[in-house]
C-alpha positions as CSV (number, residue, x, y, z in Angstrom):
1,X,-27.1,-21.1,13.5
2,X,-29.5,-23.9,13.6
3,X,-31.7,-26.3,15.8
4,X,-31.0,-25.7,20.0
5,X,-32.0,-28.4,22.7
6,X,-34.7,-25.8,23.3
7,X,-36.1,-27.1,19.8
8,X,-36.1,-23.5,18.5
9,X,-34.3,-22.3,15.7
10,X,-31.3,-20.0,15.9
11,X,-30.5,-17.7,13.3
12,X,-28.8,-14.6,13.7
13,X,-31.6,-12.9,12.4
14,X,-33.5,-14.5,15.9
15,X,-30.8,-13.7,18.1
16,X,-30.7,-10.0,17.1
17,X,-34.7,-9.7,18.0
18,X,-33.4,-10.5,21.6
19,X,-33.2,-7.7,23.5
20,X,-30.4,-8.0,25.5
21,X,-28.5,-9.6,22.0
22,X,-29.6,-6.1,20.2
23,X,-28.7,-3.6,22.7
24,X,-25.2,-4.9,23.3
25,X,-24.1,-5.3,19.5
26,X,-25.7,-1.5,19.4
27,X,-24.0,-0.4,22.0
28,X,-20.6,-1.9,20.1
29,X,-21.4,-0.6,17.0
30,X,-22.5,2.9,18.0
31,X,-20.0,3.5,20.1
32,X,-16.9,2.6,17.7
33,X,-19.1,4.5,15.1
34,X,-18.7,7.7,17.3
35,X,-15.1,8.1,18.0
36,X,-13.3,9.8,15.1
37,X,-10.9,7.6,13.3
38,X,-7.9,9.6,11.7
39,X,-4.9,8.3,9.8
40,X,-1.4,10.1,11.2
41,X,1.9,10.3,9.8
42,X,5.1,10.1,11.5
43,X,7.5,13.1,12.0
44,X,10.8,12.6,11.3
45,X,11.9,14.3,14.6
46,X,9.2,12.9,16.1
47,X,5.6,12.9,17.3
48,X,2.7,12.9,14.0
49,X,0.7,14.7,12.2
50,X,-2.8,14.5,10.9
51,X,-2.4,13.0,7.2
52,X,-4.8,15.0,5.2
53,X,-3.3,15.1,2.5
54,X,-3.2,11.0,2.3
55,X,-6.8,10.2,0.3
56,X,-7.0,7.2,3.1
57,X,-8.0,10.0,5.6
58,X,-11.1,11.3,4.0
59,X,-12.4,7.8,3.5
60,X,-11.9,6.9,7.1
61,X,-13.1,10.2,8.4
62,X,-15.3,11.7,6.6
63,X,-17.4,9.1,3.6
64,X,-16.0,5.6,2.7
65,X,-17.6,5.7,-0.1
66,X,-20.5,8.0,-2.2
67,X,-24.0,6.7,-0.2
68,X,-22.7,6.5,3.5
69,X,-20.7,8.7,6.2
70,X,-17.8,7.4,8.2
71,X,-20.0,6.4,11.0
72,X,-23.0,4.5,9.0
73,X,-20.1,2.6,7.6
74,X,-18.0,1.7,11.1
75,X,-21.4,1.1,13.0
76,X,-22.6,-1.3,9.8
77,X,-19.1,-3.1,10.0
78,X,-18.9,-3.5,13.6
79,X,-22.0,-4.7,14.0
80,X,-21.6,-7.3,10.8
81,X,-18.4,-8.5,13.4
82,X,-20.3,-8.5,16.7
83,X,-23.3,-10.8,15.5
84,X,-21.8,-12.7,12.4
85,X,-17.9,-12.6,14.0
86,X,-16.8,-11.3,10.7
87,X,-17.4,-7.6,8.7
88,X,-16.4,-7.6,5.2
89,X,-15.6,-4.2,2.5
90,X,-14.9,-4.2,-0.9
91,X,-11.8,-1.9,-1.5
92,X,-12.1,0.4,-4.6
93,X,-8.5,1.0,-6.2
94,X,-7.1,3.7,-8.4
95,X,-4.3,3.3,-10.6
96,X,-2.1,4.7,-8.0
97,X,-2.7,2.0,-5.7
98,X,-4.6,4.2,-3.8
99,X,-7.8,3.1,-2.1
100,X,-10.9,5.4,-3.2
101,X,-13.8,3.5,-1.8
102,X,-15.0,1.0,0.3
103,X,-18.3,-0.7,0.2
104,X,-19.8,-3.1,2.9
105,X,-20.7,-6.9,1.9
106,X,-22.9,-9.0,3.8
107,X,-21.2,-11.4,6.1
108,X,-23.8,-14.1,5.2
109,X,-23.2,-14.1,1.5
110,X,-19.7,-14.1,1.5
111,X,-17.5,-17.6,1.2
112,X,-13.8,-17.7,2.4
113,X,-11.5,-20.6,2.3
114,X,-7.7,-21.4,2.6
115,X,-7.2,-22.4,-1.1
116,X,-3.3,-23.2,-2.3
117,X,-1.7,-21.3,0.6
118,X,-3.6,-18.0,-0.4
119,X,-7.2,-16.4,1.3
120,X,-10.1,-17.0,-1.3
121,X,-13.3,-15.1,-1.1
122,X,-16.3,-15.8,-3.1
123,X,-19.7,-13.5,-2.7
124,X,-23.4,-14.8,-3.6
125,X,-25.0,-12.5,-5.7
126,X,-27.6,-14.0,-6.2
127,X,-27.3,-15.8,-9.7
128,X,-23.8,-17.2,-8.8
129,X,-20.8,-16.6,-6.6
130,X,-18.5,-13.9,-7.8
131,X,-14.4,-14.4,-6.6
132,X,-13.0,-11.6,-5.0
133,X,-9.1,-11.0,-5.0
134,X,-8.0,-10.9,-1.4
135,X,-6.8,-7.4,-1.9
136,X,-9.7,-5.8,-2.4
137,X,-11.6,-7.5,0.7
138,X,-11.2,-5.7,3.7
139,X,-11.6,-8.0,6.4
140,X,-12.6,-7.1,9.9
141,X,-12.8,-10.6,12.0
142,X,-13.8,-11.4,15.6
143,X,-12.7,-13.4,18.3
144,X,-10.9,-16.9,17.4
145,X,-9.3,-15.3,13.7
146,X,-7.4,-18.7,12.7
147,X,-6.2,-16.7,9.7
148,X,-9.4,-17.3,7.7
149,X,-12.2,-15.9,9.2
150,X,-13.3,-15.3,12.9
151,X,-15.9,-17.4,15.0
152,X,-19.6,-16.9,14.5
153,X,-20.6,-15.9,18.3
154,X,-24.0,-16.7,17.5
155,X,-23.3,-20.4,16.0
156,X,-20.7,-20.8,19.1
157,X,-23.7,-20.0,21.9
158,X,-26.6,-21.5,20.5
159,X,-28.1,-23.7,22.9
160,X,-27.8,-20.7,25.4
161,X,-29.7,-18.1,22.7
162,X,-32.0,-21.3,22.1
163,X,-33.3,-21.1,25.9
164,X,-34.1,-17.3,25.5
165,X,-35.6,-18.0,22.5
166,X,-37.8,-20.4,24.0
167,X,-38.3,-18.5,27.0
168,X,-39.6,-15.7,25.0
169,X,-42.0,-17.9,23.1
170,X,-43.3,-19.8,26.1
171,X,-43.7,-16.6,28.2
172,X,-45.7,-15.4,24.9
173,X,-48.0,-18.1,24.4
174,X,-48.2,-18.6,28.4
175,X,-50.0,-15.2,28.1
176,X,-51.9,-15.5,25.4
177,X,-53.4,-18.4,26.5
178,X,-54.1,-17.3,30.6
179,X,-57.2,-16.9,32.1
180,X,-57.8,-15.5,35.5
181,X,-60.0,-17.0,37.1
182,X,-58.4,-20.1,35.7
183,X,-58.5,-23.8,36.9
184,X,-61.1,-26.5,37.2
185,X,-64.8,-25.8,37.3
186,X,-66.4,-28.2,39.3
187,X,-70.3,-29.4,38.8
188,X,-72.0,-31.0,42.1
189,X,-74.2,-33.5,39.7
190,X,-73.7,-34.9,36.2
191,X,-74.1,-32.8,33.2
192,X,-75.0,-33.2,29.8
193,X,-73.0,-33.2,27.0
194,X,-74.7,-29.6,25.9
195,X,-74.2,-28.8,29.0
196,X,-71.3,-29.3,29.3
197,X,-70.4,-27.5,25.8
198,X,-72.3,-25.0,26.4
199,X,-70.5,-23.9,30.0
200,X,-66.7,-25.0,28.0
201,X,-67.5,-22.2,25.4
202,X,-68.9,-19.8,27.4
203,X,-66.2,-19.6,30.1
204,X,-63.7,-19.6,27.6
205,X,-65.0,-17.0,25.2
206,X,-65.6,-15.0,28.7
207,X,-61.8,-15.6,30.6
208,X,-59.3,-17.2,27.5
209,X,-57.6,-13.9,26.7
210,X,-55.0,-11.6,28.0
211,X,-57.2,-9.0,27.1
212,X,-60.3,-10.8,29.4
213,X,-57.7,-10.7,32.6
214,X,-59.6,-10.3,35.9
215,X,-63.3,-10.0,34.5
216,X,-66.0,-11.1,36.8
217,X,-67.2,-15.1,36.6
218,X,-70.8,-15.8,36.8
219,X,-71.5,-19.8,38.7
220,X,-74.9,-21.6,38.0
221,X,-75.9,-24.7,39.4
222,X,-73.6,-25.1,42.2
223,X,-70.8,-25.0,39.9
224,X,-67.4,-24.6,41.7
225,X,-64.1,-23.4,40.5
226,X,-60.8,-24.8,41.8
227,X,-57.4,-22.4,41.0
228,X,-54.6,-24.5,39.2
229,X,-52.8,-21.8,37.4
230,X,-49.1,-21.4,38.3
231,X,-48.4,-17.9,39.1
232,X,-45.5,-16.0,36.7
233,X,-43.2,-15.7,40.0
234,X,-43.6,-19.5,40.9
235,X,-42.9,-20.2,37.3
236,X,-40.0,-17.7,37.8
237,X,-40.1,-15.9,34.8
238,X,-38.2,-13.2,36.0
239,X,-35.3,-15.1,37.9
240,X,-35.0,-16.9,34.1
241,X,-34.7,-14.2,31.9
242,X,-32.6,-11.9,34.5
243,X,-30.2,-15.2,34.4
244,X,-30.4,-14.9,30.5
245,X,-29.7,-11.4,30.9
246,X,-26.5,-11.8,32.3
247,X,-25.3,-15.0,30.3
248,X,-25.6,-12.3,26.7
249,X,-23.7,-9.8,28.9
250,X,-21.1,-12.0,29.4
251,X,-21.3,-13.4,25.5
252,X,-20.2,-9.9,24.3
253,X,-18.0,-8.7,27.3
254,X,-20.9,-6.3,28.1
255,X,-21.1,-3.6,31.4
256,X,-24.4,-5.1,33.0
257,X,-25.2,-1.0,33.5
258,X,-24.3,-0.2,29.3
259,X,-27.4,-2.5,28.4
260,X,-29.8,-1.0,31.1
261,X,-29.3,-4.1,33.8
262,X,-29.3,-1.4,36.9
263,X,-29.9,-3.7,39.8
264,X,-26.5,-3.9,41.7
265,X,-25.5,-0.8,40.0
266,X,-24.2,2.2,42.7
267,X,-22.9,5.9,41.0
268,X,-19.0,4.7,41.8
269,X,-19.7,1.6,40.7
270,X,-20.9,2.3,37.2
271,X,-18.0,4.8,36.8
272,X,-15.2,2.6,36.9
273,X,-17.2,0.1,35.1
274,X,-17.4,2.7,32.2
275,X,-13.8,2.5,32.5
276,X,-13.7,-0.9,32.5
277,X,-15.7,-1.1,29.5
278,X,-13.1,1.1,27.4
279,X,-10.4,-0.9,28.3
280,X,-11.7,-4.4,28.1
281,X,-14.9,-4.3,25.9
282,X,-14.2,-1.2,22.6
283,X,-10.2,-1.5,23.5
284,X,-9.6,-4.9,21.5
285,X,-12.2,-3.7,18.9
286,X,-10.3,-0.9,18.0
287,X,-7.1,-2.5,17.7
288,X,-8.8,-5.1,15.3
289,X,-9.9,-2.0,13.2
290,X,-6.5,-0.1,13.4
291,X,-4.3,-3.1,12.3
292,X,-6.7,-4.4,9.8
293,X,-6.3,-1.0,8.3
294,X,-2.7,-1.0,8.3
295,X,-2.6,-4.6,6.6
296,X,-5.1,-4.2,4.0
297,X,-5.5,0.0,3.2
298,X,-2.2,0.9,3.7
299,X,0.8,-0.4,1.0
300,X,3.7,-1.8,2.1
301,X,5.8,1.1,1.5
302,X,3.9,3.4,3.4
303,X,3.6,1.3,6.6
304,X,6.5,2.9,8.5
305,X,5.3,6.5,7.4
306,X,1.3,6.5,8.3
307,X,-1.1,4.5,10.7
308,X,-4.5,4.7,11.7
309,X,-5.8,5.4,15.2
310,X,-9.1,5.8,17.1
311,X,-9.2,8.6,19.7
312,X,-11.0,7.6,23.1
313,X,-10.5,10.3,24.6
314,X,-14.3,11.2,25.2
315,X,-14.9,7.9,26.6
316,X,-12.1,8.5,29.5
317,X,-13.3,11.9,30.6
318,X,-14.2,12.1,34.1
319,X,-16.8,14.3,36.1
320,X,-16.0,18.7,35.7
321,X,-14.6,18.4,39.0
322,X,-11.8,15.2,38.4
323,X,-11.2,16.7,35.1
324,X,-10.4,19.9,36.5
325,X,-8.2,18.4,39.3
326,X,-6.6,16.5,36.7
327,X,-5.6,19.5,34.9
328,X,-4.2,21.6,38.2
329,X,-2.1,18.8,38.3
330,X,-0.9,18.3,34.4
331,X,0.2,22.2,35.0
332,X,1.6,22.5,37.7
333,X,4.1,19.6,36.5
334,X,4.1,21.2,33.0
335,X,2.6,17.9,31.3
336,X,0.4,20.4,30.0
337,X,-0.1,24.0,28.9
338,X,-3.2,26.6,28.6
339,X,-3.6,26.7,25.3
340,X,-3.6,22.7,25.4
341,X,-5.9,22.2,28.4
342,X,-8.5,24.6,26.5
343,X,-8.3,22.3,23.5
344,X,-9.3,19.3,25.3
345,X,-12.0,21.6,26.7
346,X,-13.3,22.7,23.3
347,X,-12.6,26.0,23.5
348,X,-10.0,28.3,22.3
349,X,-6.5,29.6,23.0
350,X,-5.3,32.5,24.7
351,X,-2.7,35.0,24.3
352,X,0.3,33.6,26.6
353,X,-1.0,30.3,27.1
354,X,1.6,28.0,25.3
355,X,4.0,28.3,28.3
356,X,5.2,25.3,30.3
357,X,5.2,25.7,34.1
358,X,8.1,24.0,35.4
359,X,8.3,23.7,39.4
360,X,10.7,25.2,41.4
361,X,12.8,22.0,43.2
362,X,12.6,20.2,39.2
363,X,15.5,22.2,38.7
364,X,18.6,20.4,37.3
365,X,21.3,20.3,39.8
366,X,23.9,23.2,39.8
367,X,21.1,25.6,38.2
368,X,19.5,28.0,40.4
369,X,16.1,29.1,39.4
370,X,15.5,32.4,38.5
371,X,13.9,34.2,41.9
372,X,10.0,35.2,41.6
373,X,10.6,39.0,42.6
374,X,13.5,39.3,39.7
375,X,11.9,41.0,37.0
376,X,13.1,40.1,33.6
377,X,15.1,42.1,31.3
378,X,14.1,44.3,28.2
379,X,15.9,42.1,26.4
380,X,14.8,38.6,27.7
381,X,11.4,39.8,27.2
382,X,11.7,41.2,23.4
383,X,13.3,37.1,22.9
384,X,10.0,35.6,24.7
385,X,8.0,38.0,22.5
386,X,9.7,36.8,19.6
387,X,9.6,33.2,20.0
388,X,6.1,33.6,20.4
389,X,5.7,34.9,17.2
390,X,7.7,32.3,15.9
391,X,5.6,29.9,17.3
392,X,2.7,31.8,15.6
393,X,3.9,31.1,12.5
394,X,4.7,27.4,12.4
395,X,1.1,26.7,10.8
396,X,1.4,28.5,7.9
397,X,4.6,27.0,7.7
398,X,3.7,23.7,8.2
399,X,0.3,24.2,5.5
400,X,3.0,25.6,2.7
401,X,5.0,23.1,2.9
402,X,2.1,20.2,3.2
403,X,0.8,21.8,-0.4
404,X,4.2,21.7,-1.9
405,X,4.7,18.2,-0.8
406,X,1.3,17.6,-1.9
407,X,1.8,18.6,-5.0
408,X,4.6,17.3,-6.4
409,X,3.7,13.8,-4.8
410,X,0.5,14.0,-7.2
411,X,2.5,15.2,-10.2
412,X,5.5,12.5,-10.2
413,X,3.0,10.0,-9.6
414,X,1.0,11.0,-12.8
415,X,4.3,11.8,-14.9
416,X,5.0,8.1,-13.5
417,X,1.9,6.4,-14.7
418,X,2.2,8.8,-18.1
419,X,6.4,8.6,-18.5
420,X,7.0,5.2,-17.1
421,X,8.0,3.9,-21.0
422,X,11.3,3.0,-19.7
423,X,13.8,4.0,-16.8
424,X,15.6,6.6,-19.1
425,X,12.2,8.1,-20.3
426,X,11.4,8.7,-17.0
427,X,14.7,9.7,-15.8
428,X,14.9,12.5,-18.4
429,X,11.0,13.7,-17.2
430,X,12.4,13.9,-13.6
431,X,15.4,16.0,-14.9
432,X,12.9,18.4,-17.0
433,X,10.7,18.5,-13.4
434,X,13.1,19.7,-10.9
435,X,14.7,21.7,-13.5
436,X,11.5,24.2,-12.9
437,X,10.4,23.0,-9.9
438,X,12.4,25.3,-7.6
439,X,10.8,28.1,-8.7
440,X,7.6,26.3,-8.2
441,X,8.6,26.3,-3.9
442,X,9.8,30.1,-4.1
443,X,6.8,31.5,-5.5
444,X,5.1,29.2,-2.9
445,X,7.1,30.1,0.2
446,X,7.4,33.5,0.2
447,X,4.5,35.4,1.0
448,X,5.2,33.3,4.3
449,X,8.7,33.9,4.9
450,X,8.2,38.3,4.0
451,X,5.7,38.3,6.2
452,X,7.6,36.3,8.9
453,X,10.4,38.7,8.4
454,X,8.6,41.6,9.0
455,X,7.4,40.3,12.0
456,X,10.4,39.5,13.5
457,X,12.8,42.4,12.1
458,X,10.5,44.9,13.2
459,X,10.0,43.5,17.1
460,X,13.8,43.2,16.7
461,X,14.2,46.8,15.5
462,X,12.2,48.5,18.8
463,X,15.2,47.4,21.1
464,X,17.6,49.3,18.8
465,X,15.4,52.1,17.4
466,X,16.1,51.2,14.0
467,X,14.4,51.0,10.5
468,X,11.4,48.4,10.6
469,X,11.4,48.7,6.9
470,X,12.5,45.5,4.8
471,X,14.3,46.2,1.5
472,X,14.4,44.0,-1.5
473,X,17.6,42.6,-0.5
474,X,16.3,41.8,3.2
């Protein structure tokens, strides 16, 4: 900040008490507070996969650190990067290299500087400035990063915030100070000076007060009074601070309707600029958060296997009726099923409703689809029934599996830190390890893969009238 042309001073503390300043960097920081930030992993065949397992996902979800939830933390951030164009978190490591905390900084205490080819950050405590290493700052700048630190918006638009400033104060004091009547008070003959005094303090004591507006004046003596007061809308008050208005809308890439400017605003009109605001206002916000969590939470190694995104999907969801519309038409092309349709809808599956609906001309050339009126066979139905189940079971596969994984990720990692003496110390702990860790999986796996069986032999065994009983050796 600092002095504007305006002669008021410009702080970002000041620019935050102005309305329009305060509602848009809310409207930021709530809004990227809201939507739910998970870290993925990457299938090897494809698609991802919610990393629970990853302690990065419970600090991004669910608490960064032991005093604040996911969404104080996000909404104090953003808004540090809306007003100061730069948030800043300490990152707690473990010995794993794994980060187990993060704890905000304020962005007006905190020094950074290109020193020697490397990012230098030094924090004001108070007493003295404390050096950070760059790897435990996590860095969240604004617009204009040059690879130090972002712009400060406020610094950048100060003789603009200035004139609000001053607007605000004049309009206050203008107030304050009104009279009505108000003007010149005009005496046919010459007064005295006590008079004169005496009619001054009267008449101010009566009308010089917002809180004396439109009381009655009592003339003596012929005395006359002359308006001179310039009316608010002559002084256009409100043409100047609607101006205003728009200019901080405009700073922070704000929907005129998202910070209650409803003027030109029409029901169509607001709806695609909600859109509008996804896309171009939160969209470049959230990318600034997912990549600066790939670069500074995530290791090197682990780049390829996990990133971080925001899901917007609540902000792109129409009206019921265009929703549903939109659904008719993800089923009938089989973009969607059911089951998937009553996820988005927050409610749960159904029995059957994991089957794609594929329409009738789609079909590949040289394949003739099978007619409506053709019922299917005993056996084509006992296979549908059975994938079904298979499908069924794919979470409890998936969760068994995840645990396992889990599991001896966390041990090897600790016999590393423990073992790690030298390369044949730890070679002959990994031997010793796997030696017993089969037995480990087996005990692990199956309850699953009995019960799965079961499932399966005995569906399998009503088509043949056989046995539905496993043995030991099944």
């Amino acid at each position: 900040g600092g002095t504007a042309y305006a002669g008021v001073q410009v702080t970002e503390g000041k620019a935050l008490g102005i309305t329009a300043v305060y509602a848009c960097v809310r409207v930021l920081s709530e809004t990227v507070a809201s939507l739910p930030l998970i870290l993925y992993k990457r299938l090897s065949e494809g698609g991802k996969t919610r990393a629970v397992e990853h302690p990065l996902f419970h600090l991004l979800h669910v608490q960064p650190n032991k005093e604040m939830s996911a969404f104080q933390f996000k909404e104090l951030l953003e808004s540090h990067a809306a007003i100061y164009g730069n948030g800043y978190a300490q990152i707690v490591w473990n010995n794993s290299a794994e980060p187990t905390a993060l704890w905000p900084l304020l962005p007006d205490k905190m020094d950074v500087a290109r020193v020697n080819g490397e990012i230098v950050y030094q924090y004001d405590t108070g007493p003295k400035k404390v050096p950070i290493p760059a790897y435990q700052v996590f860095h969240l700048p604004g617009l204009g990063y040059d690879g130090v630190k972002g712009y400060n918006p406020v610094s950048l638009q100060m003789q603009m915030l200035g004139n609000t400033i001053a607007t605000e104060e004049f309009t206050g004091r203008y107030w304050s100070n009104d009279s009505t009547p108000g003007g010149v008070l005009e005496h046919p003959g010459r007064m005295s000076d006590d008079a004169h005094l005496r009619l001054k303090g009267g008449w101010e004591k009566a009308h010089q007060d917002i809180t004396q507006k439109h009381k009655v004046a009592i003339l003596e003596e012929g005395v006359k009074y002359h308006q001179i007061s310039i009316p608010p809308n002559e002084a256009q008050f409100i043409e100047t601070r609607k101006y205003q208005l728009q200019d901080i809308a405009r700073m922070f890439r704000m929907q005129p309707h998202m910070i209650q400017d409803l003027e030109r605003a029409t029901f169509s009109h607001i709806e695609h600029q909600s859109l509008e605001f996804v896309r171009d206002t939160i969209r470049p916000w959230l990318v600034r958060w997912e990549q600066t969590i790939l670069t500074k939470l995530l290791n090197p190694w682990e780049r390829k296997e996990y990133y971080a995104e925001f899901l917007v999907d609540a902000l792109l969801r129409g009206d019921y009726e265009t929703r549903m519309r939109g659904y008719r038409l993800a089923l009938e092309t089989g973009i969607y099923n059911v089951n998937e349709v009553r996820e988005f809808e927050n409610r749960n599956p159904r029995d059957g409703g994991e089957d794609y609906y594929r329409p009738l001309n789609w079909a590949k050339e040289g394949s003739e689809p099978e007619p409506k009126e053709q019922a299917r066979s005993i056996e084509t139905r006992s296979a549908g029934e059975r994938y079904r189940m298979t499908q069924s079971y794919r979470g409890l596969f998936r969760d068994v599996f995840q645990r396992i994984v889990s599991r001896e990720v966390a041990e090897v990692r600790h016999g590393l830190h423990k073992e790690m003496r030298d390369m044949l110390t730890f070679k002959a702990w990994l031997e010793e390890y796997y030696s017993t860790f089969g037995a480990v999986v087996r005990k692990q796996v199956k309850p699953v893969y009995r019960s799965f069986a079961e499932v399966i032999k005995g569906s399998a065994a009503q088509d043949i009238s056989a046995a539905t009983e496993l043995t030991a050796k099944d």
